[in-house]
N, CA, C and O atoms as a Maestro MAE file, in Angstrom:
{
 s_m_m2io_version
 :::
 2.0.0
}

f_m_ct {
 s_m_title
 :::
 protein
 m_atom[316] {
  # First column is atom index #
  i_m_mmod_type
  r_m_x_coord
  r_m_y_coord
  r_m_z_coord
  i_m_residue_number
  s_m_chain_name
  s_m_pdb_residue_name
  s_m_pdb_atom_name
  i_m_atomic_number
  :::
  1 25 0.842 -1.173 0.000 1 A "UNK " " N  " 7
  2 3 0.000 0.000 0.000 1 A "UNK " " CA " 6
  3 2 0.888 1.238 0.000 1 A "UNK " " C  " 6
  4 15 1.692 1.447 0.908 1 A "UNK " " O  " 8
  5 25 0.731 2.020 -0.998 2 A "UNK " " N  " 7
  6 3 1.169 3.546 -0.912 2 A "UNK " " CA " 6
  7 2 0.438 4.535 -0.457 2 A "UNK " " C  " 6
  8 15 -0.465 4.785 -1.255 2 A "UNK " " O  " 8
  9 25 0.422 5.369 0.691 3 A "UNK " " N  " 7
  10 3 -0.225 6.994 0.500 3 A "UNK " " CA " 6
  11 2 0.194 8.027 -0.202 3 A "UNK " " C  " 6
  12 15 1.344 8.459 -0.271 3 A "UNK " " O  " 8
  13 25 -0.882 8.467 -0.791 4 A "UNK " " N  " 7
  14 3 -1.015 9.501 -1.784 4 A "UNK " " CA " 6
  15 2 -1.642 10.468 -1.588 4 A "UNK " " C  " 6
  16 15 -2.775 10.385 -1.113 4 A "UNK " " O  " 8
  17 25 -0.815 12.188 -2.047 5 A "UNK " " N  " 7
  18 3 -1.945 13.049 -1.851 5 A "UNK " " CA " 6
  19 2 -1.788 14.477 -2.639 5 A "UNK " " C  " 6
  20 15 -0.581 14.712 -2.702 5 A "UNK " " O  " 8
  21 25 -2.285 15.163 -3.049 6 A "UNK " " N  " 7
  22 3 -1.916 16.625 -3.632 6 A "UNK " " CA " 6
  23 2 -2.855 17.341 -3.051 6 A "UNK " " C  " 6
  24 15 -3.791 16.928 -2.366 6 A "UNK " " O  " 8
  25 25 -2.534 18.632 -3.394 7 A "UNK " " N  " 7
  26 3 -3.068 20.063 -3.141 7 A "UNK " " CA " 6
  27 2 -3.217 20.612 -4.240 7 A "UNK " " C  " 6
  28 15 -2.392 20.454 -5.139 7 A "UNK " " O  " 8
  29 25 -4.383 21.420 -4.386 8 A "UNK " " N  " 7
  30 3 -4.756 21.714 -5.376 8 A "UNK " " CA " 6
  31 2 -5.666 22.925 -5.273 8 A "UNK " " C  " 6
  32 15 -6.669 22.684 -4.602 8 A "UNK " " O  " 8
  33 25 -5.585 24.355 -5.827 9 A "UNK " " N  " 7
  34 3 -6.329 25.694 -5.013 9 A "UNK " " CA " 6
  35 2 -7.774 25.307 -6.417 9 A "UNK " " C  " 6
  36 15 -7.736 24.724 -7.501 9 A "UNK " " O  " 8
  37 25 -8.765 25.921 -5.717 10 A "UNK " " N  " 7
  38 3 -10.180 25.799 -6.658 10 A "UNK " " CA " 6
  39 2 -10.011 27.240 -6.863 10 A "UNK " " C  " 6
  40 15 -8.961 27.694 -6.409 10 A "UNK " " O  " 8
  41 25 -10.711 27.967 -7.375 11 A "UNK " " N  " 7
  42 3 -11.381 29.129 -8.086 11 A "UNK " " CA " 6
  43 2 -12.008 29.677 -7.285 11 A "UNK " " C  " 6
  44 15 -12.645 28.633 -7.144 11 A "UNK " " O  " 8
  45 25 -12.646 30.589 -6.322 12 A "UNK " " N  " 7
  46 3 -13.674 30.909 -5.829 12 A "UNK " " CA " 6
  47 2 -14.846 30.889 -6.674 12 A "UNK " " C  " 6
  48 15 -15.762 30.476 -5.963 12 A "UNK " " O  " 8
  49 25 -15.402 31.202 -8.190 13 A "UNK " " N  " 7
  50 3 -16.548 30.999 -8.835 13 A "UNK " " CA " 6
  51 2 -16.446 29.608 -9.175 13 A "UNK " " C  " 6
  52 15 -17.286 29.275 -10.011 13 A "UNK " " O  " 8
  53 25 -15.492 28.469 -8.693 14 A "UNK " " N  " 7
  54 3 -16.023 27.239 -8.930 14 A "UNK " " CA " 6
  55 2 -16.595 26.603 -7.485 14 A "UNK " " C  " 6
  56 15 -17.519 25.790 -7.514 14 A "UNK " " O  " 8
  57 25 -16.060 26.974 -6.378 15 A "UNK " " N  " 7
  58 3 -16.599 26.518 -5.059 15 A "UNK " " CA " 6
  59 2 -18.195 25.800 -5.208 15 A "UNK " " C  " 6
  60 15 -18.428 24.598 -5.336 15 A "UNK " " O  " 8
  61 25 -19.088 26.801 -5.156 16 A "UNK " " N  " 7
  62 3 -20.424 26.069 -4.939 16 A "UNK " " CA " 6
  63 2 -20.274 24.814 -6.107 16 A "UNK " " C  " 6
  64 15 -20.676 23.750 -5.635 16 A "UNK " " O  " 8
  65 25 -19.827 24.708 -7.404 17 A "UNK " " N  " 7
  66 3 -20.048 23.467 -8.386 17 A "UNK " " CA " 6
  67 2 -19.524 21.951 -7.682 17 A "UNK " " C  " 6
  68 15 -19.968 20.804 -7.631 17 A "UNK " " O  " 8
  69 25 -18.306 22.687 -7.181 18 A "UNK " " N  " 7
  70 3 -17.411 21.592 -6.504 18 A "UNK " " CA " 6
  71 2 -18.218 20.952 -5.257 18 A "UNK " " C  " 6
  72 15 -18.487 19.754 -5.166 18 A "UNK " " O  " 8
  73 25 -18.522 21.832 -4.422 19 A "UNK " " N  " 7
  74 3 -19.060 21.360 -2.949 19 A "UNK " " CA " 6
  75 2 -20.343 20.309 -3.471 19 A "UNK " " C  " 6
  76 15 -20.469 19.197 -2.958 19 A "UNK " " O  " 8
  77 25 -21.548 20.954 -4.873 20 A "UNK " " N  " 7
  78 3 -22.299 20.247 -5.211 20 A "UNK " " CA " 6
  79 2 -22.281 19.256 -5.171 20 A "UNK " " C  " 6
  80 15 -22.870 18.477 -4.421 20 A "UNK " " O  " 8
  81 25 -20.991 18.951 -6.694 21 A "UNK " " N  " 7
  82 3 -20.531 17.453 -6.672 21 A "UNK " " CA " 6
  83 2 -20.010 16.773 -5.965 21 A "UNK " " C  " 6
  84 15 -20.076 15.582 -6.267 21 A "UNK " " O  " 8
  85 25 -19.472 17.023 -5.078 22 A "UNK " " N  " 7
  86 3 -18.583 15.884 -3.564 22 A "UNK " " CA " 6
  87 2 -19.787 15.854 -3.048 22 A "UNK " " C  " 6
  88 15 -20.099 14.675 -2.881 22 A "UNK " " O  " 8
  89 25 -20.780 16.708 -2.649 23 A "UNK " " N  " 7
  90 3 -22.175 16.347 -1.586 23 A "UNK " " CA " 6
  91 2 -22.744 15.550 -2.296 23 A "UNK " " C  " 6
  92 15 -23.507 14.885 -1.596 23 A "UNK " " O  " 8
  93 25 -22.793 15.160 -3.676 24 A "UNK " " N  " 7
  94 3 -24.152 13.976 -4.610 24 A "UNK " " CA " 6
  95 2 -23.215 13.002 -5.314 24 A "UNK " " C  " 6
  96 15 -23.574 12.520 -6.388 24 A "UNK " " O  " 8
  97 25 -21.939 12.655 -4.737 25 A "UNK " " N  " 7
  98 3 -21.377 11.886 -5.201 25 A "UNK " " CA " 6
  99 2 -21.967 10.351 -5.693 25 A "UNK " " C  " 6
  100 15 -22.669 9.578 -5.041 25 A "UNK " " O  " 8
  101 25 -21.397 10.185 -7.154 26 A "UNK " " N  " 7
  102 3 -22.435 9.045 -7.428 26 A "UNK " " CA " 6
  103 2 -21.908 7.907 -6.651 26 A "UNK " " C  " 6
  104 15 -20.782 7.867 -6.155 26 A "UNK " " O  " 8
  105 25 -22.660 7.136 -6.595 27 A "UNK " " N  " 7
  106 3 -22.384 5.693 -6.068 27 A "UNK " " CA " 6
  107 2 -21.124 5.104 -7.152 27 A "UNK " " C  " 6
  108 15 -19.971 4.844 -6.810 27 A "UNK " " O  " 8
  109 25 -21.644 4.993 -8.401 28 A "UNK " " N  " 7
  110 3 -20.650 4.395 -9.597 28 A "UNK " " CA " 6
  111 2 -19.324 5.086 -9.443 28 A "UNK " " C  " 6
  112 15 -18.280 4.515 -9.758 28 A "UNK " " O  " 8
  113 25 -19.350 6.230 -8.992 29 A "UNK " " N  " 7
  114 3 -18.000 7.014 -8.921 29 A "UNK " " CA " 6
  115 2 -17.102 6.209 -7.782 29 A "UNK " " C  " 6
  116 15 -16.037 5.593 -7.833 29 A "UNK " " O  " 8
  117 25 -17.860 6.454 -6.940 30 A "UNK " " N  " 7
  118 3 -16.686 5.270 -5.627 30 A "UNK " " CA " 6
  119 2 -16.793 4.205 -6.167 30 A "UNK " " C  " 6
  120 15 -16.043 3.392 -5.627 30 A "UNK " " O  " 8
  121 25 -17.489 3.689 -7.167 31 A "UNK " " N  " 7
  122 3 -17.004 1.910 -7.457 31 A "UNK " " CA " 6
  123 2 -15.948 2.076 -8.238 31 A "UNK " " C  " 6
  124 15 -14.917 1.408 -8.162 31 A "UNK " " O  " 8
  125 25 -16.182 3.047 -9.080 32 A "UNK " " N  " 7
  126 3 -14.676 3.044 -10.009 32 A "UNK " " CA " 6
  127 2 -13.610 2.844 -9.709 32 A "UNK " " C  " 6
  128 15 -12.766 2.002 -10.013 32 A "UNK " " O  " 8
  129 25 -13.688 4.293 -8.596 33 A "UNK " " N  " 7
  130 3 -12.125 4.540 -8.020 33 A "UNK " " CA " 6
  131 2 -12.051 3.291 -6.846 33 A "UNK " " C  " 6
  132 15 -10.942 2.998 -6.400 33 A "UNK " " O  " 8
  133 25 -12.788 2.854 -6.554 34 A "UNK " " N  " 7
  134 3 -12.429 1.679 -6.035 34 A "UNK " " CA " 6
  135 2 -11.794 0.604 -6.741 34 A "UNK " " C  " 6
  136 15 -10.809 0.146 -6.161 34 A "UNK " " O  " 8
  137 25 -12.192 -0.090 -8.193 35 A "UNK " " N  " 7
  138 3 -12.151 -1.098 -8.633 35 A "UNK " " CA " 6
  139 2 -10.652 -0.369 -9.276 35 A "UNK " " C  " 6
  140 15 -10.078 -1.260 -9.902 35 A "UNK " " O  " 8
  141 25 -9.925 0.802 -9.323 36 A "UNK " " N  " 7
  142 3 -8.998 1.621 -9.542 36 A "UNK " " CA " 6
  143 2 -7.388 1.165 -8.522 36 A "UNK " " C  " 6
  144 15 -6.201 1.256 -8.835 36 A "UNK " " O  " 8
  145 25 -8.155 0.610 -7.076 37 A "UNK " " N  " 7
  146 3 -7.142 0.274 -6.384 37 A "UNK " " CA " 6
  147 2 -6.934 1.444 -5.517 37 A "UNK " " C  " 6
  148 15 -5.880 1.642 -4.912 37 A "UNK " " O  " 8
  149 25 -7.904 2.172 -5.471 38 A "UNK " " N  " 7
  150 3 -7.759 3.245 -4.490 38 A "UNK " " CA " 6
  151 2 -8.782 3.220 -3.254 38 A "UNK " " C  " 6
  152 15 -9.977 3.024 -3.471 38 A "UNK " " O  " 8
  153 25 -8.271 3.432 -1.884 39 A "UNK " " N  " 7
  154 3 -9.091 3.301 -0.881 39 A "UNK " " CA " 6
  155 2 -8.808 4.176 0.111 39 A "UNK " " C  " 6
  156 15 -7.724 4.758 0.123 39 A "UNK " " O  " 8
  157 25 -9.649 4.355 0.966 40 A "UNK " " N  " 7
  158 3 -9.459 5.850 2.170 40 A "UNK " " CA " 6
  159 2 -9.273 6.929 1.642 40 A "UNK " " C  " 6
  160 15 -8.351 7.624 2.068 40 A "UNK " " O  " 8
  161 25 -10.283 7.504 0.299 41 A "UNK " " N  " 7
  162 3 -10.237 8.337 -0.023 41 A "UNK " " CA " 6
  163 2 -10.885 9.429 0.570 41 A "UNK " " C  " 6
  164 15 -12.076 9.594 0.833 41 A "UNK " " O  " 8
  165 25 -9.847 10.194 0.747 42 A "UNK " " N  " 7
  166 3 -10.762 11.429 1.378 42 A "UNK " " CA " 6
  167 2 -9.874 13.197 0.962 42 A "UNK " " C  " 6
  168 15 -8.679 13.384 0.733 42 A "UNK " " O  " 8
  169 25 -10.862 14.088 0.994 43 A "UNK " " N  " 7
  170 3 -10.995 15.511 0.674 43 A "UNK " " CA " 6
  171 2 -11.067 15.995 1.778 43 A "UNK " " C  " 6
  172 15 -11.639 15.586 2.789 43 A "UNK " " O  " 8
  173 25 -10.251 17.224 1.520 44 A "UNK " " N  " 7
  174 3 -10.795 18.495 2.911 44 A "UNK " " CA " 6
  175 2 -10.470 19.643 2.156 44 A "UNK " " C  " 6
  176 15 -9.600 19.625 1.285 44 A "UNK " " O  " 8
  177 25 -11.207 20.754 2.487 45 A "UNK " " N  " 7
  178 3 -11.040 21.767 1.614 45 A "UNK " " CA " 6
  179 2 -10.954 23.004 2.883 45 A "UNK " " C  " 6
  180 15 -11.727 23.180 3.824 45 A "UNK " " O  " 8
  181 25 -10.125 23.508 2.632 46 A "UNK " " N  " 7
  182 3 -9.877 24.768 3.730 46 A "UNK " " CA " 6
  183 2 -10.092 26.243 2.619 46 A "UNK " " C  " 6
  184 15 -9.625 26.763 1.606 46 A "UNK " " O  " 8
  185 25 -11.179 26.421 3.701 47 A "UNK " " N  " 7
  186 3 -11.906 28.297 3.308 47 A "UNK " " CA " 6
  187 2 -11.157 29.002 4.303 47 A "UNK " " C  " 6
  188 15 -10.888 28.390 5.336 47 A "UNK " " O  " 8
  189 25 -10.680 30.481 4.135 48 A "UNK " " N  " 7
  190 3 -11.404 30.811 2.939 48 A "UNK " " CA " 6
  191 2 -10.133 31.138 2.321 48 A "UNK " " C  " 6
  192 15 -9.874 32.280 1.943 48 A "UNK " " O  " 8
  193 25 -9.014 29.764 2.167 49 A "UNK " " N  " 7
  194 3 -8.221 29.989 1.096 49 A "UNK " " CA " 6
  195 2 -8.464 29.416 0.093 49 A "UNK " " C  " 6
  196 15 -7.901 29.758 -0.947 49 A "UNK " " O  " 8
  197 25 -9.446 28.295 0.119 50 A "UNK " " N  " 7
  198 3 -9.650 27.476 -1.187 50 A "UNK " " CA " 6
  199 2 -8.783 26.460 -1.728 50 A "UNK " " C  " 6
  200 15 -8.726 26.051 -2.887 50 A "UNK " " O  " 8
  201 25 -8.304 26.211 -1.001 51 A "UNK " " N  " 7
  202 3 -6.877 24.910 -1.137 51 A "UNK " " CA " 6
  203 2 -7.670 23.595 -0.489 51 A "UNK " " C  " 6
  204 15 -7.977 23.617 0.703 51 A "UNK " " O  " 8
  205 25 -8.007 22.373 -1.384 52 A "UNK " " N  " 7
  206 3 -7.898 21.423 -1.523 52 A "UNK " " CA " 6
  207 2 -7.285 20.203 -1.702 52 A "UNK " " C  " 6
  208 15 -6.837 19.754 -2.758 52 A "UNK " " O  " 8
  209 25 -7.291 19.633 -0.489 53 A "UNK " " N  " 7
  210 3 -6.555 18.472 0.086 53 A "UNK " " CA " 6
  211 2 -6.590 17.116 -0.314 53 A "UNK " " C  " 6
  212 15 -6.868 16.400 0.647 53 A "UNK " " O  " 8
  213 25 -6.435 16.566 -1.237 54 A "UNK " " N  " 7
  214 3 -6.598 15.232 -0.969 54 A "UNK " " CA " 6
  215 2 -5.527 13.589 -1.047 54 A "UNK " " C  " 6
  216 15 -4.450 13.311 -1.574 54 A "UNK " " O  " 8
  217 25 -6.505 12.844 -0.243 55 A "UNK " " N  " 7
  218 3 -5.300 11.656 0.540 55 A "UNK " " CA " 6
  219 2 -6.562 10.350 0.145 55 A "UNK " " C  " 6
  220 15 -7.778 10.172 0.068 55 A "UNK " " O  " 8
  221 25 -5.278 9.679 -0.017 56 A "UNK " " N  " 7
  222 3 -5.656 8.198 -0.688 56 A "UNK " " CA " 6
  223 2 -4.749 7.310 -0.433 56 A "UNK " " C  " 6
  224 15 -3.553 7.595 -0.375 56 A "UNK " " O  " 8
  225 25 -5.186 6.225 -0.267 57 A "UNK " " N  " 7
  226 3 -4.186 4.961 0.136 57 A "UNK " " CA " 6
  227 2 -3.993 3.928 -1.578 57 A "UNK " " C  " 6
  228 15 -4.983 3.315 -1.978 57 A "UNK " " O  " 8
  229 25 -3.344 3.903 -1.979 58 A "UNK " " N  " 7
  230 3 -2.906 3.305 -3.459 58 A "UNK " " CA " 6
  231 2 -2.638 1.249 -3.192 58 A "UNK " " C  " 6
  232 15 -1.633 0.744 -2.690 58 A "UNK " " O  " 8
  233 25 -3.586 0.666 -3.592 59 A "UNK " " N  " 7
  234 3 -3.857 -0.864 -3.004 59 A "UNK " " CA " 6
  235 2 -3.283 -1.932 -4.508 59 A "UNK " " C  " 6
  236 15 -3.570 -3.120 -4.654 59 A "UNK " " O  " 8
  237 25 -2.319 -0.972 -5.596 60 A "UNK " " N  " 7
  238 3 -2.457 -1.436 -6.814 60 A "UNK " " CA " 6
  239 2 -0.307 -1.889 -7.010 60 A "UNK " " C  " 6
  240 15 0.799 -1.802 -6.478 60 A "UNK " " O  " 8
  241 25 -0.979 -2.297 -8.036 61 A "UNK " " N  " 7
  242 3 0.757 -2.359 -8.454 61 A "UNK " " CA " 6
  243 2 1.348 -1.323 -9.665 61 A "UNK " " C  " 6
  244 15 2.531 -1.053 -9.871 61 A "UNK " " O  " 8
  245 25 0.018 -0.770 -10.489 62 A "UNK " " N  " 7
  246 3 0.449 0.366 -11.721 62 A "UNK " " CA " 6
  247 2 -0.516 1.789 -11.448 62 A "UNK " " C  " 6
  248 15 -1.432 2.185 -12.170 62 A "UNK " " O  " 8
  249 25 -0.165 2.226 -10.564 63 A "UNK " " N  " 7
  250 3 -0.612 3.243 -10.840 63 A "UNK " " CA " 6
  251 2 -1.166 4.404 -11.629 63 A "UNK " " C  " 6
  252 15 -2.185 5.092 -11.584 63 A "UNK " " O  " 8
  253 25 0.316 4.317 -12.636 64 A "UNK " " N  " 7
  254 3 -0.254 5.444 -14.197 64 A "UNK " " CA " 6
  255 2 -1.127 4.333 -15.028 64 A "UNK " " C  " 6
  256 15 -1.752 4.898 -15.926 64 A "UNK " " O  " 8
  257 25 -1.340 3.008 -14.995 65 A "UNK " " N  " 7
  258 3 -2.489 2.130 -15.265 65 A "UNK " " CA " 6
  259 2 -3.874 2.234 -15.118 65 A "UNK " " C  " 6
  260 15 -4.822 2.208 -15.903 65 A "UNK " " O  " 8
  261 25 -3.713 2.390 -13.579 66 A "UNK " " N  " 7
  262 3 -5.173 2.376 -13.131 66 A "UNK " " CA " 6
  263 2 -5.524 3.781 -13.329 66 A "UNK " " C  " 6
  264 15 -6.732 3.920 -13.525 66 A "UNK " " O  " 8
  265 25 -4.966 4.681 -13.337 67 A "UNK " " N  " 7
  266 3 -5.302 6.429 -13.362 67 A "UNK " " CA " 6
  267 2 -5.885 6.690 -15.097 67 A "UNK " " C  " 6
  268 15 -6.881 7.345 -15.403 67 A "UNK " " O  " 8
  269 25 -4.987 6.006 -16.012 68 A "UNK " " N  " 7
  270 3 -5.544 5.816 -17.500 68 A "UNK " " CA " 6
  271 2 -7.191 5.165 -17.312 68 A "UNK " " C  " 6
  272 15 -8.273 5.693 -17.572 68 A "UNK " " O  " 8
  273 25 -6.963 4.217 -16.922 69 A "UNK " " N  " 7
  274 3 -8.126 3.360 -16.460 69 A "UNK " " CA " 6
  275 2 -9.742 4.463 -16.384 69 A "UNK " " C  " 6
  276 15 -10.717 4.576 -17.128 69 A "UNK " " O  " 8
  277 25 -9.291 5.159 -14.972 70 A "UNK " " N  " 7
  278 3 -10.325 6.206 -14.715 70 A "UNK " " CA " 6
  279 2 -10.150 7.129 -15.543 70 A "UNK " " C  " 6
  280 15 -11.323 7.141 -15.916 70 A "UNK " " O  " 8
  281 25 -9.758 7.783 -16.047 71 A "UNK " " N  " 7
  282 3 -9.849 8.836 -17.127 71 A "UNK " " CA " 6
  283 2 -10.618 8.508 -18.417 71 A "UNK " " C  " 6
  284 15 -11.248 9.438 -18.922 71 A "UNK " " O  " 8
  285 25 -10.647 7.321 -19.008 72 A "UNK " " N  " 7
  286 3 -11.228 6.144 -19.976 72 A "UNK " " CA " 6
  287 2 -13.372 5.967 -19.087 72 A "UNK " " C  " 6
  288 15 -14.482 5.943 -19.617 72 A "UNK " " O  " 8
  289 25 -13.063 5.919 -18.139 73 A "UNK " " N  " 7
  290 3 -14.310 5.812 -17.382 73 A "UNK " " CA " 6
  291 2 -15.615 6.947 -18.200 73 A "UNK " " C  " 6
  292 15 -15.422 8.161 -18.137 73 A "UNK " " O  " 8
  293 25 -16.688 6.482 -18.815 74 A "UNK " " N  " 7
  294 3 -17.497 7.562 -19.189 74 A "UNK " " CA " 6
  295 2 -18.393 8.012 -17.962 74 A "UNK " " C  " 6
  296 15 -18.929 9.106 -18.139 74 A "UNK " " O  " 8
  297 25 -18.588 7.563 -17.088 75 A "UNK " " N  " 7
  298 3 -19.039 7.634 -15.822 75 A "UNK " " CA " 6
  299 2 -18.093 9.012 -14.806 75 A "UNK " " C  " 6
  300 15 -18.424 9.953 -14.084 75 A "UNK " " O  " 8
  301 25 -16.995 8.494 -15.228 76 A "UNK " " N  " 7
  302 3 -16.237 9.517 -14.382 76 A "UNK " " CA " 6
  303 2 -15.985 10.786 -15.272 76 A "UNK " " C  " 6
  304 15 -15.686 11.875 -14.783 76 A "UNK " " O  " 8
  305 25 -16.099 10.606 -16.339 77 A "UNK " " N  " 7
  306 3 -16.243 12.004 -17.278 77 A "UNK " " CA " 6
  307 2 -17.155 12.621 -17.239 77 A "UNK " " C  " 6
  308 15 -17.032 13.839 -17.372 77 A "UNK " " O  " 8
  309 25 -18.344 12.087 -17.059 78 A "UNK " " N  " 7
  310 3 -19.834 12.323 -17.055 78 A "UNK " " CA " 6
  311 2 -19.832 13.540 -15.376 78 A "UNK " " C  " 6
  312 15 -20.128 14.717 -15.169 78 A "UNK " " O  " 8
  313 25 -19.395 12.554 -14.656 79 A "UNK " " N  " 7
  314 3 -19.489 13.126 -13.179 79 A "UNK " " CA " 6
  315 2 -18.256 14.508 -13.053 79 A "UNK " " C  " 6
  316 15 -18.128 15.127 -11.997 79 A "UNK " " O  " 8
  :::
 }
 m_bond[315] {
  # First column is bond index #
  i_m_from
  i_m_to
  i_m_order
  :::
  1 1 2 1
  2 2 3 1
  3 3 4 2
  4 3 5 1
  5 5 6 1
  6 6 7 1
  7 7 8 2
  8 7 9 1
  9 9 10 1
  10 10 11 1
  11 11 12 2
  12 11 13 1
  13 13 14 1
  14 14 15 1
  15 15 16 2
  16 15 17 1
  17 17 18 1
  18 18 19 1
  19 19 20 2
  20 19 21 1
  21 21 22 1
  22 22 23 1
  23 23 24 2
  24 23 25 1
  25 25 26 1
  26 26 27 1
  27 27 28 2
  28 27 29 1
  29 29 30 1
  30 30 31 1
  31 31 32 2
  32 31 33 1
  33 33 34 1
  34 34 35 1
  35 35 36 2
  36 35 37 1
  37 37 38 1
  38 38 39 1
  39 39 40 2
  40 39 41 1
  41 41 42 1
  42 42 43 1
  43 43 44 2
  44 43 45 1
  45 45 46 1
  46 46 47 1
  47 47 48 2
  48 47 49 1
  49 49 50 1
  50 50 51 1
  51 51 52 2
  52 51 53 1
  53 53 54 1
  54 54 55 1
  55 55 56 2
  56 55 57 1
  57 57 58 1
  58 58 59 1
  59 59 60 2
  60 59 61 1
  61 61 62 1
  62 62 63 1
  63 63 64 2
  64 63 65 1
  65 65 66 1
  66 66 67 1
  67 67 68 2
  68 67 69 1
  69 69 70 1
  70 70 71 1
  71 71 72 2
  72 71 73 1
  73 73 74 1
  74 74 75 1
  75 75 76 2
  76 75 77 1
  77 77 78 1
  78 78 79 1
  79 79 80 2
  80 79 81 1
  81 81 82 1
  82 82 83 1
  83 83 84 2
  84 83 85 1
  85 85 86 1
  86 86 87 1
  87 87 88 2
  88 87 89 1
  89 89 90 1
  90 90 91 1
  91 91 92 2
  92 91 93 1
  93 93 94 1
  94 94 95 1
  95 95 96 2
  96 95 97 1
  97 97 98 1
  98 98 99 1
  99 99 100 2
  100 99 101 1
  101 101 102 1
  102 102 103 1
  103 103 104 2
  104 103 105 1
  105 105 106 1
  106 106 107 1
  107 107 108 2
  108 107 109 1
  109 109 110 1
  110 110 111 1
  111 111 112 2
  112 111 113 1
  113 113 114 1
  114 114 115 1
  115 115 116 2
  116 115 117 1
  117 117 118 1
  118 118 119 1
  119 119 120 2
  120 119 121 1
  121 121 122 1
  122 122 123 1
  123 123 124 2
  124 123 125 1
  125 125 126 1
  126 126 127 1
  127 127 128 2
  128 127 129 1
  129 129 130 1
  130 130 131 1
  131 131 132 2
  132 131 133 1
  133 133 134 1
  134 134 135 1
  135 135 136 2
  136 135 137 1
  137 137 138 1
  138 138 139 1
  139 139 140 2
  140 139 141 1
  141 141 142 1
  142 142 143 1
  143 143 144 2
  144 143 145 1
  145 145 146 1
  146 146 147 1
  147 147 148 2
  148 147 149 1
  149 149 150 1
  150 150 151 1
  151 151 152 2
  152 151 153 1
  153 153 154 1
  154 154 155 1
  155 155 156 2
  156 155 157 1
  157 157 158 1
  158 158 159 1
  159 159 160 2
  160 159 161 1
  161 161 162 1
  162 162 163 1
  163 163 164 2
  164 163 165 1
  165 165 166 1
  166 166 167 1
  167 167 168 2
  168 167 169 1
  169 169 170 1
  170 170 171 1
  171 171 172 2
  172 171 173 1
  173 173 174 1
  174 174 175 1
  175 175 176 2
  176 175 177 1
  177 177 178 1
  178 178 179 1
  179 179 180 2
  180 179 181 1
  181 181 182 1
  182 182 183 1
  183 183 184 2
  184 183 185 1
  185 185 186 1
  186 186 187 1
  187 187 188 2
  188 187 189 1
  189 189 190 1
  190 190 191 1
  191 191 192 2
  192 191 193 1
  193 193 194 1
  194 194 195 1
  195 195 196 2
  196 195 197 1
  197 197 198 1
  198 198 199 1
  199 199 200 2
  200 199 201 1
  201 201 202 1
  202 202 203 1
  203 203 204 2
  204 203 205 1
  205 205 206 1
  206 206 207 1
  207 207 208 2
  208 207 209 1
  209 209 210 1
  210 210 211 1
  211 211 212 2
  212 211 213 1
  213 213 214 1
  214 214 215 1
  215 215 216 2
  216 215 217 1
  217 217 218 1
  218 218 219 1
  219 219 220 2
  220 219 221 1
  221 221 222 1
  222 222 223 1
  223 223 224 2
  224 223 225 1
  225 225 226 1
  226 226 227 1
  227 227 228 2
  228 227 229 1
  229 229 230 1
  230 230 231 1
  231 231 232 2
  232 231 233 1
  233 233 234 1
  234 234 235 1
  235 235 236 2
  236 235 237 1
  237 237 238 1
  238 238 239 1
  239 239 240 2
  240 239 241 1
  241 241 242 1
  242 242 243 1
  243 243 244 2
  244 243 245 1
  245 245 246 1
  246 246 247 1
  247 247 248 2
  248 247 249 1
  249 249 250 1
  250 250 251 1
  251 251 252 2
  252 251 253 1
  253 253 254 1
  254 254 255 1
  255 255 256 2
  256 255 257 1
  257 257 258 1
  258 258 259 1
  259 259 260 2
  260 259 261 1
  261 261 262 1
  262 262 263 1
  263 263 264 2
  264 263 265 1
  265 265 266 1
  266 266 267 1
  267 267 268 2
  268 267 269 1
  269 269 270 1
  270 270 271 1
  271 271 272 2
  272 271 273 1
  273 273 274 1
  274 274 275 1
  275 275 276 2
  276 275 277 1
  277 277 278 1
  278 278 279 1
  279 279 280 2
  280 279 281 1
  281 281 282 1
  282 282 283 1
  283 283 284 2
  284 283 285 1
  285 285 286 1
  286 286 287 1
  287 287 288 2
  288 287 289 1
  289 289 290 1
  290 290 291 1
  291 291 292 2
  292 291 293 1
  293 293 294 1
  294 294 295 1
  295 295 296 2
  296 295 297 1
  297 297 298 1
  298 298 299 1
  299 299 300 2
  300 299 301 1
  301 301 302 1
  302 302 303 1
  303 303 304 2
  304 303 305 1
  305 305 306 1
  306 306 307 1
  307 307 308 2
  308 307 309 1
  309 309 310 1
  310 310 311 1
  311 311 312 2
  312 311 313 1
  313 313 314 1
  314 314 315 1
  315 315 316 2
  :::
 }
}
């Protein structure tokens, strides 16, 4: 298992889109990134600088594999 994580600042006129989508997260979306090899995924977002946190535990052996993988996902494009 690897931990993984970046930072990443949002936009202030993207905030409310973002908060939307993490609050109605689809179900199919965590199966993906699950079936991806990723687990203990989690976000934190600190206001009011707008810097976004996130940490993941990596359960795989190819990483730039499984990340192609989800990007290929029409589900996760969709979302």
């Amino acid at each position: 298992m690897e931990r993984m994580a970046f930072v990443l600042g949002i936009k202030p006129e993207a905030l409310p889109e973002y908060k939307r989508l993490h609050r109605e997260t689809w179900p199919e979306v965590i199966e993906i990134i699950s079936a991806a090899n990723i687990r203990n995924y989690s976000i934190f977002l600190k206001e009011p600088e707008n810097l976004l946190f996130a940490y993941w535990e990596y359960h795989g052996t190819d990483f730039a594999a499984d990340q192609a993988k989800l990007a290929k996902e029409p589900r996760m494009q969709d979302w």
